[in-house]
N, C-alpha and C positions, 0 to 999 in steps of 0.2 A: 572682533565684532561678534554680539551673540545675534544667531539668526532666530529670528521668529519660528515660530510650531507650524508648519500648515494644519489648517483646522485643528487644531489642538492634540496632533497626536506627534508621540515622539516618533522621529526617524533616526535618530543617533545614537550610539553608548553612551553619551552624555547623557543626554535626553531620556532616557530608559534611566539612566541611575540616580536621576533627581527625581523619580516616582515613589511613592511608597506601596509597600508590596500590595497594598490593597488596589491599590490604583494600576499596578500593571497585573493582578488577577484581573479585575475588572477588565481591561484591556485585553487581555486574554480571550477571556469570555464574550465578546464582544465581537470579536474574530472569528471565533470557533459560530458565532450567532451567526454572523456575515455570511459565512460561507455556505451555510447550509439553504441561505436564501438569492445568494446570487444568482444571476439566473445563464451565466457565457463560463465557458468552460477555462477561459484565459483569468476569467475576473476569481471565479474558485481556486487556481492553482496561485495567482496574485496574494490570496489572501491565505491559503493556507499555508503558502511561503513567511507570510508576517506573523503569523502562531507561531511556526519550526523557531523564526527567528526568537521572537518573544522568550517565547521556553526555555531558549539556551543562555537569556538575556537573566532572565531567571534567576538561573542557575549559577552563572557566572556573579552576578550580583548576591543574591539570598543563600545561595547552597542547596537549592530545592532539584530535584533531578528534572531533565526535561525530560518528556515522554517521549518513548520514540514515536515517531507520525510517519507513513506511507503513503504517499498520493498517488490514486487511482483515479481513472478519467471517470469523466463524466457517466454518471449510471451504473456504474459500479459505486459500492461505498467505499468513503474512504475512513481513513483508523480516528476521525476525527466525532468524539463522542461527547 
């Protein structure tokens, strides 16, 4: 049985490899957008968790490296640029 997307975004390796690379850059980015605007410190680590994921998703798929990423708490920066 295929499962629907919540709100349109993928949560599976399926789901990431029925994207075309422009569509998971976008997604990417999108992320990286998220985060800088969140405003709870669970909701930033949430999200910067789905970039690390994304990138490696990437990778695994495209052959593009992921970046490495470091999360720092709240008010500190983090490697998210």
């Amino acid at each position: 049985m295929h499962r629907r997307r919540r709100s349109g975004v993928a949560d599976t390796e399926e789901e990431v490899a029925e994207l075309s690379l422009d569509e998971l850059n976008a997604a990417i980015g999108r992320c990286i957008e998220g985060s800088e605007r969140t405003g709870t410190g669970q909701g930033a680590k949430a999200i910067f968790k789905r970039v690390v994921w994304l990138e490696k998703m990437r990778e695994k798929i495209h052959g593009i490296p992921a970046t490495r990423r470091l999360w720092r708490r709240r008010g500190e920066q983090s490697d998210i640029e």
